[in-house]
mmCIF file as Biopython writes it, N, C-alpha, C and O atoms, coordinates in Angstrom:
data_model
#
loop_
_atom_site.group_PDB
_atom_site.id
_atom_site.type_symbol
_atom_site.label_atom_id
_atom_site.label_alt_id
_atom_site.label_comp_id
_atom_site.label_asym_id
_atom_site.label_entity_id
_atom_site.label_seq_id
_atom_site.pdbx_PDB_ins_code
_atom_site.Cartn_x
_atom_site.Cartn_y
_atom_site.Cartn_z
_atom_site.occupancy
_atom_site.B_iso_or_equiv
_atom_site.auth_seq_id
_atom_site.auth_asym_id
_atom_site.pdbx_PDB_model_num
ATOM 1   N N  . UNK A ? 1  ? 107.940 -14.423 -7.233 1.0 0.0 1  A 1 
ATOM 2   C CA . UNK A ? 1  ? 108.349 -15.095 -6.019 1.0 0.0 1  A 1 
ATOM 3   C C  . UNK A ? 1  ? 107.634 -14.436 -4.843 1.0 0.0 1  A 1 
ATOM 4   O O  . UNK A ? 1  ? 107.415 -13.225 -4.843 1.0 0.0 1  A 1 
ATOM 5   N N  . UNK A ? 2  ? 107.231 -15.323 -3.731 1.0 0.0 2  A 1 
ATOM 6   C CA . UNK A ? 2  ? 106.636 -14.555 -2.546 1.0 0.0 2  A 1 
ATOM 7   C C  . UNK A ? 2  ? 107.091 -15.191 -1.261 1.0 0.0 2  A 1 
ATOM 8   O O  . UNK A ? 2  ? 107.257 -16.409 -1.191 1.0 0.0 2  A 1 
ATOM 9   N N  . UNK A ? 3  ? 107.274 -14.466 -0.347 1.0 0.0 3  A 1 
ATOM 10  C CA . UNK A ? 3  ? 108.061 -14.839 0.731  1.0 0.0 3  A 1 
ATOM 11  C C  . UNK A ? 3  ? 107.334 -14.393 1.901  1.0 0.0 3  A 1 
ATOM 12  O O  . UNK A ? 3  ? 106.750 -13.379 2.282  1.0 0.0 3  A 1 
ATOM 13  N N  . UNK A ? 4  ? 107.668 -15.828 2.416  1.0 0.0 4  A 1 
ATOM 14  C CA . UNK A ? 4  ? 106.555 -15.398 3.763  1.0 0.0 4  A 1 
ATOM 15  C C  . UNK A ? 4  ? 107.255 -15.672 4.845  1.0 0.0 4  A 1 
ATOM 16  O O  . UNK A ? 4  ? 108.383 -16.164 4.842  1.0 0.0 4  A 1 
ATOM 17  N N  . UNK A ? 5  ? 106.330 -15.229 6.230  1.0 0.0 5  A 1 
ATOM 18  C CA . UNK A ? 5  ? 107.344 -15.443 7.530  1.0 0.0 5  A 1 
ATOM 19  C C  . UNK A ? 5  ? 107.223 -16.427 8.332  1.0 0.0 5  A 1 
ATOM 20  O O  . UNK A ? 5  ? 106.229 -16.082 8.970  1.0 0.0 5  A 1 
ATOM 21  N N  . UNK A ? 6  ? 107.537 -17.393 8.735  1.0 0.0 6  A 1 
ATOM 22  C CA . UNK A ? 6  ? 107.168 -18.446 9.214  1.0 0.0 6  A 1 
ATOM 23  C C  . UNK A ? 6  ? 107.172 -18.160 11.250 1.0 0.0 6  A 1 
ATOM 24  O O  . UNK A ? 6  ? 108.172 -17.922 11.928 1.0 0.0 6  A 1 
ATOM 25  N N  . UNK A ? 7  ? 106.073 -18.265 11.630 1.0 0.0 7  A 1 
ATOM 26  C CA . UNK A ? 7  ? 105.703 -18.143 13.202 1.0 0.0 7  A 1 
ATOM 27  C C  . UNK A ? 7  ? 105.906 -20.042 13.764 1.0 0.0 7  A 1 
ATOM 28  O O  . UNK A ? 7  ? 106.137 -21.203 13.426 1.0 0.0 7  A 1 
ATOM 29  N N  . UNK A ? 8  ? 105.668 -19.323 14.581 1.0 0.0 8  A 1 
ATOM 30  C CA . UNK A ? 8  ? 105.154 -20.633 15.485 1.0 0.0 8  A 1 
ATOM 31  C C  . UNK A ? 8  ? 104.431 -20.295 17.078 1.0 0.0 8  A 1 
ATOM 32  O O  . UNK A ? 8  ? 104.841 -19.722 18.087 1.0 0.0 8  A 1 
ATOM 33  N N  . UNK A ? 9  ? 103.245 -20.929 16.725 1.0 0.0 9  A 1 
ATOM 34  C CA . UNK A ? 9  ? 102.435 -20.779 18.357 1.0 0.0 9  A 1 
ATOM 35  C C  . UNK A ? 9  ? 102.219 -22.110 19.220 1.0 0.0 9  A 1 
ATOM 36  O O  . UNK A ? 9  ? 101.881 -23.268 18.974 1.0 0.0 9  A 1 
ATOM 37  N N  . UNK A ? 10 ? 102.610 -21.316 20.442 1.0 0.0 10 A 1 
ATOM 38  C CA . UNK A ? 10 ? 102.839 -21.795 21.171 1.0 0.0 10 A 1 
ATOM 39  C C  . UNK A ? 10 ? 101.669 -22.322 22.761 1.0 0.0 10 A 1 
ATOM 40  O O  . UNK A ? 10 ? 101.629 -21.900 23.917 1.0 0.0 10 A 1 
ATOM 41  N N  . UNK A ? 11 ? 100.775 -23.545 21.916 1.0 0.0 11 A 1 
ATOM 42  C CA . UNK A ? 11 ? 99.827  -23.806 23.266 1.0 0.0 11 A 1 
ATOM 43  C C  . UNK A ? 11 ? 99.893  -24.410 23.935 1.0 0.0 11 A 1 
ATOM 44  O O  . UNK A ? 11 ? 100.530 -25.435 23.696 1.0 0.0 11 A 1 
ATOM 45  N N  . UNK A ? 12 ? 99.234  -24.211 25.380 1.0 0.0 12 A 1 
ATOM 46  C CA . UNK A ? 12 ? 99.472  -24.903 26.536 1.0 0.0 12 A 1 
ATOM 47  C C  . UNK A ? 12 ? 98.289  -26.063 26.275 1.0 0.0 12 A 1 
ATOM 48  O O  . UNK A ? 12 ? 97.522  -25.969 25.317 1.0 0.0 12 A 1 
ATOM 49  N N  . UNK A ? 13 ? 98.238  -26.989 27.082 1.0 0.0 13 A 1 
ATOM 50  C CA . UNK A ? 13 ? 97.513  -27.814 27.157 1.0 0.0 13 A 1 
ATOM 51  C C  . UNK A ? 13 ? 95.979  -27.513 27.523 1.0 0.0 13 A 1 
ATOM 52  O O  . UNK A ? 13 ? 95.147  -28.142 26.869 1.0 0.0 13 A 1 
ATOM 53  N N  . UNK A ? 14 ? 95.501  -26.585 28.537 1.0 0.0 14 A 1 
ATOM 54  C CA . UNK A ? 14 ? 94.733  -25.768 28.671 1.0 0.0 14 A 1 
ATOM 55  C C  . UNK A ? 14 ? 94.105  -24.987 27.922 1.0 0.0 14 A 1 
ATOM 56  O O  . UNK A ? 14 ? 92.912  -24.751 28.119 1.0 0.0 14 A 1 
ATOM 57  N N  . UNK A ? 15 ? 95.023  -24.265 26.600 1.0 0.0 15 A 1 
ATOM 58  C CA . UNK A ? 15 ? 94.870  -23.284 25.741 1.0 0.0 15 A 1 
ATOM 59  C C  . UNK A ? 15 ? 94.099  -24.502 24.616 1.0 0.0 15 A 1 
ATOM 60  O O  . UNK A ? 15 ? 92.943  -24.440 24.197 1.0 0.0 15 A 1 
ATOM 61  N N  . UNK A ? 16 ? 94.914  -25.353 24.368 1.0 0.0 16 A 1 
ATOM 62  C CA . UNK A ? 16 ? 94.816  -26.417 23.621 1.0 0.0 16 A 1 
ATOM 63  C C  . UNK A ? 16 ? 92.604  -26.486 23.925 1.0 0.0 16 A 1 
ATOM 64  O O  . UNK A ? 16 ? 91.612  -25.924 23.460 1.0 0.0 16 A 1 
ATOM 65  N N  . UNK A ? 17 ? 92.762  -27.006 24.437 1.0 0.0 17 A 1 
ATOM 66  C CA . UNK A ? 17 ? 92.048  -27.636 25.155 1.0 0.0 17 A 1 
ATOM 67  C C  . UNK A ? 17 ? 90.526  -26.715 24.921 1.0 0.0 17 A 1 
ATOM 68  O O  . UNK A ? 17 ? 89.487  -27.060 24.357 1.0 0.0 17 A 1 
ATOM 69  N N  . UNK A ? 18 ? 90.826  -25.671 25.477 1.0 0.0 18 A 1 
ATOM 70  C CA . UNK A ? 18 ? 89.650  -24.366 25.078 1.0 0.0 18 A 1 
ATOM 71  C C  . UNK A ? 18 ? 89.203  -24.160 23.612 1.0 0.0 18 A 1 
ATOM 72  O O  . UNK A ? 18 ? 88.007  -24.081 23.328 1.0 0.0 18 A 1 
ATOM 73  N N  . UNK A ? 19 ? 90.339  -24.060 22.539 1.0 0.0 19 A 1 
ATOM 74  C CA . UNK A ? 19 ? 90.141  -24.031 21.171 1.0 0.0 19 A 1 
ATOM 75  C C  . UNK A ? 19 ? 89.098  -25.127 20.405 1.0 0.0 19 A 1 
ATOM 76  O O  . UNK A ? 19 ? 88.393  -24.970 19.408 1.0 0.0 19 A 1 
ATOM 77  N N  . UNK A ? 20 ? 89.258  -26.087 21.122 1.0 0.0 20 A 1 
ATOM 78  C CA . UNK A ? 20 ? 89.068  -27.783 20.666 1.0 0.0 20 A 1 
ATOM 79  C C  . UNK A ? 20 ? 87.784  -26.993 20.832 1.0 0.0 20 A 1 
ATOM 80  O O  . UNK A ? 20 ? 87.237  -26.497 19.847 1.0 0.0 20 A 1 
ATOM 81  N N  . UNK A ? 21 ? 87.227  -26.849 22.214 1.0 0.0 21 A 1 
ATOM 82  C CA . UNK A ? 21 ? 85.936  -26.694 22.561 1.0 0.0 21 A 1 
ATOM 83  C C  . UNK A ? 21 ? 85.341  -25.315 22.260 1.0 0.0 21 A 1 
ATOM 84  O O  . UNK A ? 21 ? 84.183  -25.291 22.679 1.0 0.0 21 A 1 
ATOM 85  N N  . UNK A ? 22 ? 85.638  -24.358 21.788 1.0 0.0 22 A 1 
ATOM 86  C CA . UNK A ? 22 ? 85.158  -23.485 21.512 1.0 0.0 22 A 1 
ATOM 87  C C  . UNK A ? 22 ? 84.937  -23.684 19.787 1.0 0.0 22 A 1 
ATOM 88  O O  . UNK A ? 22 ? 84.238  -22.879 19.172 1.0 0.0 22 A 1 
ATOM 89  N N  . UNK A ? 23 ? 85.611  -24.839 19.095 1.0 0.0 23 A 1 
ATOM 90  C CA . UNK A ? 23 ? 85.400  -25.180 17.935 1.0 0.0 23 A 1 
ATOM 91  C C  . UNK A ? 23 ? 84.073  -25.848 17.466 1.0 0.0 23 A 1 
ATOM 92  O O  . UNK A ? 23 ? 83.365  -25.582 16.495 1.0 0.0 23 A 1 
ATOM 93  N N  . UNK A ? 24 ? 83.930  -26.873 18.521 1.0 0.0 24 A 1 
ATOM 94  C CA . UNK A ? 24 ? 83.117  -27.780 19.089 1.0 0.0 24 A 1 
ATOM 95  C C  . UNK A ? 24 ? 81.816  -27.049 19.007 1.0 0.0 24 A 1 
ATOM 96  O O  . UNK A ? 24 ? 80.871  -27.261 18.248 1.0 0.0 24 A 1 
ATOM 97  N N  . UNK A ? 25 ? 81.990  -25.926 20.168 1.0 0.0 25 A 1 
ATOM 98  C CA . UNK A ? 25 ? 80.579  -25.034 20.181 1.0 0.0 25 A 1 
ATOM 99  C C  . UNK A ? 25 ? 80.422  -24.336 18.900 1.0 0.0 25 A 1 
ATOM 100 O O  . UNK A ? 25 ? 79.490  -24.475 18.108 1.0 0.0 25 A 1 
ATOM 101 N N  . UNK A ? 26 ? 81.333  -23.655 18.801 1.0 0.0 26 A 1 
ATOM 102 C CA . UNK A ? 26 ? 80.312  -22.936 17.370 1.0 0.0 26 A 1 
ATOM 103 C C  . UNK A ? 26 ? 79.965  -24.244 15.838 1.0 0.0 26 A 1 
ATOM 104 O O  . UNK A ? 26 ? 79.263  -23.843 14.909 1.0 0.0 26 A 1 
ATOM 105 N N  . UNK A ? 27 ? 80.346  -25.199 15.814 1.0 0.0 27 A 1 
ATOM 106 C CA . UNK A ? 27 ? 79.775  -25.735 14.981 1.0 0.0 27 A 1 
ATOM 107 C C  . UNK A ? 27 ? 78.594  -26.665 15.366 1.0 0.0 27 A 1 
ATOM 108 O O  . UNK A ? 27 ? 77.839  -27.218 14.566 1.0 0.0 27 A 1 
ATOM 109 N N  . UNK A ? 28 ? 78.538  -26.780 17.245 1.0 0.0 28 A 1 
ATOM 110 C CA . UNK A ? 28 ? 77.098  -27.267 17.507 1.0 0.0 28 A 1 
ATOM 111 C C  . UNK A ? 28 ? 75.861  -26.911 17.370 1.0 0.0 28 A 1 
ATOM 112 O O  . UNK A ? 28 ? 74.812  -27.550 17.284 1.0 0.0 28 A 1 
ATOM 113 N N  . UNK A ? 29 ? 76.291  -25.082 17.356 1.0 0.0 29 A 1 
ATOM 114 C CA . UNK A ? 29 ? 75.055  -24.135 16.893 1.0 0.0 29 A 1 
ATOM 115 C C  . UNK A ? 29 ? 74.924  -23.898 18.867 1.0 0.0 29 A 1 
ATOM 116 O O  . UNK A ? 29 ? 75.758  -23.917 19.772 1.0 0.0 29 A 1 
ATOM 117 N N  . UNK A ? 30 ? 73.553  -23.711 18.813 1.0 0.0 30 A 1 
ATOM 118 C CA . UNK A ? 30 ? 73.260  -23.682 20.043 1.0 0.0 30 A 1 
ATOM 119 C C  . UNK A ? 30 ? 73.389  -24.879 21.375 1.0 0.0 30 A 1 
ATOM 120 O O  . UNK A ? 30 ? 73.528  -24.624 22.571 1.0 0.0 30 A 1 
ATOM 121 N N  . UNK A ? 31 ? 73.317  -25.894 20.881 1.0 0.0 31 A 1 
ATOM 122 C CA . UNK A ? 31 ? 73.755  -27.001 22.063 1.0 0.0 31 A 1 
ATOM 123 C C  . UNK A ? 31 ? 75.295  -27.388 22.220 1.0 0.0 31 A 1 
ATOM 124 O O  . UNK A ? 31 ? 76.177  -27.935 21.558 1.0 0.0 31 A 1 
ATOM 125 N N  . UNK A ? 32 ? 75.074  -26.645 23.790 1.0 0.0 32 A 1 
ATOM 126 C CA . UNK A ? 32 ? 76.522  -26.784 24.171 1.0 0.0 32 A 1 
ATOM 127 C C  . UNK A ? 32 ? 76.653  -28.095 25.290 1.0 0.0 32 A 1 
ATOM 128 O O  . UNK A ? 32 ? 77.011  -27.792 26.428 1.0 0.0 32 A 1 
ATOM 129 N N  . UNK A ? 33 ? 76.420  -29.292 25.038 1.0 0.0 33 A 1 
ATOM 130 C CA . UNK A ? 33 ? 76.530  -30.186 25.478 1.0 0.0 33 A 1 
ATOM 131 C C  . UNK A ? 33 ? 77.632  -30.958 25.713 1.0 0.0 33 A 1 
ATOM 132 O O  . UNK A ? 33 ? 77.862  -31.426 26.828 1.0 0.0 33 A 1 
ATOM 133 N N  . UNK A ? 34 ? 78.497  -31.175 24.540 1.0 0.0 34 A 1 
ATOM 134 C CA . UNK A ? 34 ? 79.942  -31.545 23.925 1.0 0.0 34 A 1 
ATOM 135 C C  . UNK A ? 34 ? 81.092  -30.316 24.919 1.0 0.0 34 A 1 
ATOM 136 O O  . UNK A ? 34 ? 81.958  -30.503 25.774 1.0 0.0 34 A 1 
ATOM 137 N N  . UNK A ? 35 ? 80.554  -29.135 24.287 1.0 0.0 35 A 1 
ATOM 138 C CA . UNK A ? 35 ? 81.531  -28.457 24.750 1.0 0.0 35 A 1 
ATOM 139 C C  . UNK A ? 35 ? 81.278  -28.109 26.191 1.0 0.0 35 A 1 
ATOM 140 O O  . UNK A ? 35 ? 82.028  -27.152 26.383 1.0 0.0 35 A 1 
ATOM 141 N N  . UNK A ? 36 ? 80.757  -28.312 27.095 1.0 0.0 36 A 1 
ATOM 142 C CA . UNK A ? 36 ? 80.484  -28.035 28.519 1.0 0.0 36 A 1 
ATOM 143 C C  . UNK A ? 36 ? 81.386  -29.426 28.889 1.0 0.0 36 A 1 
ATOM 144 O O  . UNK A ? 36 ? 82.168  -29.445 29.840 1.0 0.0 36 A 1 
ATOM 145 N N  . UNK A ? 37 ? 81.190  -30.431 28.113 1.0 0.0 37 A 1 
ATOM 146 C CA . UNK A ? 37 ? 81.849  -31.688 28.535 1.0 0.0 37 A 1 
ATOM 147 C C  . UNK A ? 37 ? 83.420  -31.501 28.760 1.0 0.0 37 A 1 
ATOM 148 O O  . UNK A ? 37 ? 84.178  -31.488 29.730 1.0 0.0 37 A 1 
ATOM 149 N N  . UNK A ? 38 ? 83.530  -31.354 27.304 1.0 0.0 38 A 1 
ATOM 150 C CA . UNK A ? 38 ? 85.450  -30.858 27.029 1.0 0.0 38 A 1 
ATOM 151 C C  . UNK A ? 38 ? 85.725  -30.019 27.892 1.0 0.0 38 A 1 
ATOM 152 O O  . UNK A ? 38 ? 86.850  -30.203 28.357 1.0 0.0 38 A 1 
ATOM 153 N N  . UNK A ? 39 ? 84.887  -28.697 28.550 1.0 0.0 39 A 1 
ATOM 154 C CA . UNK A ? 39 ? 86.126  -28.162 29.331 1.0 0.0 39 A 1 
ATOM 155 C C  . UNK A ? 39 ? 85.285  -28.537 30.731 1.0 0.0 39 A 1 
ATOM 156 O O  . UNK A ? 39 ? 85.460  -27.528 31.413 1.0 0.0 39 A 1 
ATOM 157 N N  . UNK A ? 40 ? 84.543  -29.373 31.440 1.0 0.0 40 A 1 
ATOM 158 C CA . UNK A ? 40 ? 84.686  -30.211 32.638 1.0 0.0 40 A 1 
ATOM 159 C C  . UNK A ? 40 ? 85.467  -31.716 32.825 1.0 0.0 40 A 1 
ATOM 160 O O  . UNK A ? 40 ? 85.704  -32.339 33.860 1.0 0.0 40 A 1 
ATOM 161 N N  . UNK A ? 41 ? 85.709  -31.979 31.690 1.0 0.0 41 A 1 
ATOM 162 C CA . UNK A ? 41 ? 86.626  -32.769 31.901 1.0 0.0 41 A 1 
ATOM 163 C C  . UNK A ? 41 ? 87.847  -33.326 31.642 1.0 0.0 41 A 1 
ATOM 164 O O  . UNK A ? 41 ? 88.429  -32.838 30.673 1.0 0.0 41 A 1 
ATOM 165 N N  . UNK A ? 42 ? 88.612  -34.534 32.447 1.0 0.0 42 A 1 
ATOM 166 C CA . UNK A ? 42 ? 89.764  -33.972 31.625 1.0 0.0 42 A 1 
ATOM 167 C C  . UNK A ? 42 ? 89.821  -34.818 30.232 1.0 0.0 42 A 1 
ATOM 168 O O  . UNK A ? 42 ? 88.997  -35.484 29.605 1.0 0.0 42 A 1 
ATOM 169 N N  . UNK A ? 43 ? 91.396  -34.418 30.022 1.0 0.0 43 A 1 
ATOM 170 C CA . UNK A ? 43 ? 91.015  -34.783 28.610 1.0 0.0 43 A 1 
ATOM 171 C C  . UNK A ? 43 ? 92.401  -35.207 28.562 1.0 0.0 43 A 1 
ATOM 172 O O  . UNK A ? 43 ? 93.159  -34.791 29.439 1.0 0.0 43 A 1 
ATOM 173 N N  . UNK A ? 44 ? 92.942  -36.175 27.427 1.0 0.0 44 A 1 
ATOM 174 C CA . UNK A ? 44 ? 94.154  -36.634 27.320 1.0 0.0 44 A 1 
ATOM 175 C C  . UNK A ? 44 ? 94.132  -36.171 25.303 1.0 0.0 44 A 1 
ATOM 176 O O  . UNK A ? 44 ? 93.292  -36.153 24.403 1.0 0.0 44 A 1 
ATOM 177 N N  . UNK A ? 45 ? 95.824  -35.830 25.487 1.0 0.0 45 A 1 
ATOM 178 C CA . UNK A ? 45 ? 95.379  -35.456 23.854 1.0 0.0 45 A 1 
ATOM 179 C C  . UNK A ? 45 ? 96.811  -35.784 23.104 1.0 0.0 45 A 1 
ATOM 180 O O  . UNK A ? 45 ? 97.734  -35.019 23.381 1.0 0.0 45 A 1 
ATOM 181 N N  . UNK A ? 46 ? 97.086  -36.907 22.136 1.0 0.0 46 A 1 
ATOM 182 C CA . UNK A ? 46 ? 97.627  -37.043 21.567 1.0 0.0 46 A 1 
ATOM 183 C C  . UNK A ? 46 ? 97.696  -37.611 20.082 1.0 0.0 46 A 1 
ATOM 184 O O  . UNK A ? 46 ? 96.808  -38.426 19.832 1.0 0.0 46 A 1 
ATOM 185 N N  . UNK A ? 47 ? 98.466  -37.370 19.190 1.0 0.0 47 A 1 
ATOM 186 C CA . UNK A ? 47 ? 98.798  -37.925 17.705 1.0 0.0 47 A 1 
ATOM 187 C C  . UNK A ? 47 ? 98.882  -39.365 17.612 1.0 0.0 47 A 1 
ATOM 188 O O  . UNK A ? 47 ? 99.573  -40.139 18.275 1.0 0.0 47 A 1 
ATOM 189 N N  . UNK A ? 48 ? 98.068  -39.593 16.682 1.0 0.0 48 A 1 
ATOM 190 C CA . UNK A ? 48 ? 98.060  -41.388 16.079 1.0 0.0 48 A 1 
ATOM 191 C C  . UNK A ? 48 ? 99.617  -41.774 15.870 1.0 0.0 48 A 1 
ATOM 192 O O  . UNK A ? 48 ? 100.541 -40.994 15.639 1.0 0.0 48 A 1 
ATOM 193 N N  . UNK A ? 49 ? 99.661  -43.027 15.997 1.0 0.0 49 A 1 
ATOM 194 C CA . UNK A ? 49 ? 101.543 -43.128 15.405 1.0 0.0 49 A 1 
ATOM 195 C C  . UNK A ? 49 ? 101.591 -43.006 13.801 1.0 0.0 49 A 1 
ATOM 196 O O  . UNK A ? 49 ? 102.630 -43.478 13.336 1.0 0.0 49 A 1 
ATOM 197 N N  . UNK A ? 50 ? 101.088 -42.709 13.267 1.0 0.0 50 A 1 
ATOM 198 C CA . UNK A ? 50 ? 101.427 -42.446 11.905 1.0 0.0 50 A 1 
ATOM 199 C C  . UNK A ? 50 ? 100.773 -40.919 11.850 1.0 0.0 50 A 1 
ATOM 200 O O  . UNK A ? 50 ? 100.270 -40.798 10.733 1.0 0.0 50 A 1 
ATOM 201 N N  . UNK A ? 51 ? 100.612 -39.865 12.528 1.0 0.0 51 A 1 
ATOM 202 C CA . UNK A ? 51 ? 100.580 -38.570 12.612 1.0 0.0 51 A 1 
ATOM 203 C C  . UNK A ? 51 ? 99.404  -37.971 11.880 1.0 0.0 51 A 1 
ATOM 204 O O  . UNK A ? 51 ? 99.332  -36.753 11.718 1.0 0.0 51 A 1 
ATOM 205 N N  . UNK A ? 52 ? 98.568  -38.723 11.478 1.0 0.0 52 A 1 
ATOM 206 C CA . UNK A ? 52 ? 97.458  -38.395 10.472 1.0 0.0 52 A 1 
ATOM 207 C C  . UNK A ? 52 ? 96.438  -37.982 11.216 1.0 0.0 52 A 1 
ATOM 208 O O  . UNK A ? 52 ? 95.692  -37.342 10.474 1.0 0.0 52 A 1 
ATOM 209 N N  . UNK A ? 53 ? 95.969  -38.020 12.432 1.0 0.0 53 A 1 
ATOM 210 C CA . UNK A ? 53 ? 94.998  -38.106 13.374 1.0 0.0 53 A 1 
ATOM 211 C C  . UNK A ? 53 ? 95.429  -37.266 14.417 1.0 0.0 53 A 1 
ATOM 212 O O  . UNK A ? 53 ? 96.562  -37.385 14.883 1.0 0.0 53 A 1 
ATOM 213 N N  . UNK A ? 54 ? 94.679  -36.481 14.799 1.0 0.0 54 A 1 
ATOM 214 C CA . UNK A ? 54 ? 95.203  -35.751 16.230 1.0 0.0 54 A 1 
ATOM 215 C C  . UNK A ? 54 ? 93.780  -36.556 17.530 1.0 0.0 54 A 1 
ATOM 216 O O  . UNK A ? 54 ? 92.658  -36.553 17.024 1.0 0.0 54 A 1 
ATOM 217 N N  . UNK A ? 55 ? 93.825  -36.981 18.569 1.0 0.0 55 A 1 
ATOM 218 C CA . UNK A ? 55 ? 93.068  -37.702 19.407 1.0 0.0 55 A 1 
ATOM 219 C C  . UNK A ? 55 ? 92.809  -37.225 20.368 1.0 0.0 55 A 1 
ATOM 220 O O  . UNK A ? 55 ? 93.794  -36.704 20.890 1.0 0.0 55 A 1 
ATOM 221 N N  . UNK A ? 56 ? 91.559  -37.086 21.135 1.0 0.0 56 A 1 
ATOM 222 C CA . UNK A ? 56 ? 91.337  -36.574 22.217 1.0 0.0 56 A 1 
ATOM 223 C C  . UNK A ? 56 ? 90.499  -37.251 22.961 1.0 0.0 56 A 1 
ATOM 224 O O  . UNK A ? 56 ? 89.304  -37.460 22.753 1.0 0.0 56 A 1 
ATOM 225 N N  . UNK A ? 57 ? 91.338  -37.680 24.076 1.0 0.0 57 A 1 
ATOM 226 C CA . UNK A ? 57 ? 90.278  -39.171 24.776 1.0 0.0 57 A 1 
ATOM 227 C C  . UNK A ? 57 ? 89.638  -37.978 26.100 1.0 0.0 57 A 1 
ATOM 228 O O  . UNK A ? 57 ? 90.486  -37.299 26.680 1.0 0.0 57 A 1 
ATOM 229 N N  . UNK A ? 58 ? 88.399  -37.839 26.421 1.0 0.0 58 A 1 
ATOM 230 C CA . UNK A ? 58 ? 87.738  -37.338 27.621 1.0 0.0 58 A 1 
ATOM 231 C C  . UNK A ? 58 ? 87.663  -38.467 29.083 1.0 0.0 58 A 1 
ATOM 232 O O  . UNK A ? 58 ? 88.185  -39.582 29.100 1.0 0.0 58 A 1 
ATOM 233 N N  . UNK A ? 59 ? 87.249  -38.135 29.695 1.0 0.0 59 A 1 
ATOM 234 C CA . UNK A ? 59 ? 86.516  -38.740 30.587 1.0 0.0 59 A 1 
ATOM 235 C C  . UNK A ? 59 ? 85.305  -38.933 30.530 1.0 0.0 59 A 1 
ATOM 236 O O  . UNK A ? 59 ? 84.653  -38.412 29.625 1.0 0.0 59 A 1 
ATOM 237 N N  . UNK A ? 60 ? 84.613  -39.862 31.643 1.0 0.0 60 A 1 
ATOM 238 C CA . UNK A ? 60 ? 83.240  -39.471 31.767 1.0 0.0 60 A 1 
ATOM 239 C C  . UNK A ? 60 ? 82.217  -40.005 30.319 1.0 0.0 60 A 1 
ATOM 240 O O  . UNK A ? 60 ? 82.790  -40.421 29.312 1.0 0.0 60 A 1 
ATOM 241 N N  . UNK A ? 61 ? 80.743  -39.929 30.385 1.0 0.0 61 A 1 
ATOM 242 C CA . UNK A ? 61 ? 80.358  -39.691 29.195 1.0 0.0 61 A 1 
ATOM 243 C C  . UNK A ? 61 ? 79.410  -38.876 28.861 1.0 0.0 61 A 1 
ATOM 244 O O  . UNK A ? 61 ? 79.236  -37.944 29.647 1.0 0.0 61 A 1 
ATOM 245 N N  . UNK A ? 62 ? 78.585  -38.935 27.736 1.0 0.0 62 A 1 
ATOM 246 C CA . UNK A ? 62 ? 77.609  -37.796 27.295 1.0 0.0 62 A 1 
ATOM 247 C C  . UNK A ? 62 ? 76.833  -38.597 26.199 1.0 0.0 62 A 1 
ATOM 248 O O  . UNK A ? 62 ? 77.232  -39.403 25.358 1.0 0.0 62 A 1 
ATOM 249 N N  . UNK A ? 63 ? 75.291  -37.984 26.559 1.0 0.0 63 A 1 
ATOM 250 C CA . UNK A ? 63 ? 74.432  -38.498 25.505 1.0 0.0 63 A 1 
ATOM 251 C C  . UNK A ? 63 ? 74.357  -37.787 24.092 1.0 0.0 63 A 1 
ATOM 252 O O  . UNK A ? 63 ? 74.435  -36.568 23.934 1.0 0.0 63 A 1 
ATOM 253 N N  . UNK A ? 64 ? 74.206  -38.647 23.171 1.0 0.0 64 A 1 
ATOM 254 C CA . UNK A ? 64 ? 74.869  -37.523 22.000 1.0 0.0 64 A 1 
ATOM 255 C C  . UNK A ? 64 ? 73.195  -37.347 21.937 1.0 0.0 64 A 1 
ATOM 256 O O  . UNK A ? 64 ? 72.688  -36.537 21.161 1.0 0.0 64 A 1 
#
């Protein structure tokens, strides 16, 4: 049997928000295009209604 401790963290929308984009960057490699975007703009961020999807609508746009 193994027993574990169950946490919970606690992010702000801001905090939120930085992770997304610091995720963003390190899997862009060196072009930080995406992620200069995410944290200049804002961003709205919510769950699909069937919870499968987490969504993050920006502003603005960007050339991919």
């Amino acid at each position: 049997m193994r027993t574990t401790s169950l946490k919970t963290i606690y992010l702000s929308l801001g905090e939120l928000k930085e992770a997304i984009a610091n995720y963003v960057r390190d899997k862009e490699g060196t072009k930080i295009g995406l992620y200069a975007h995410i944290m200049n703009s804002d961003c709205e961020m919510e769950w699909t209604q069937d919870n499968t999807e987490f969504l993050i609508s920006m502003d603005g746009e960007i050339e991919d």
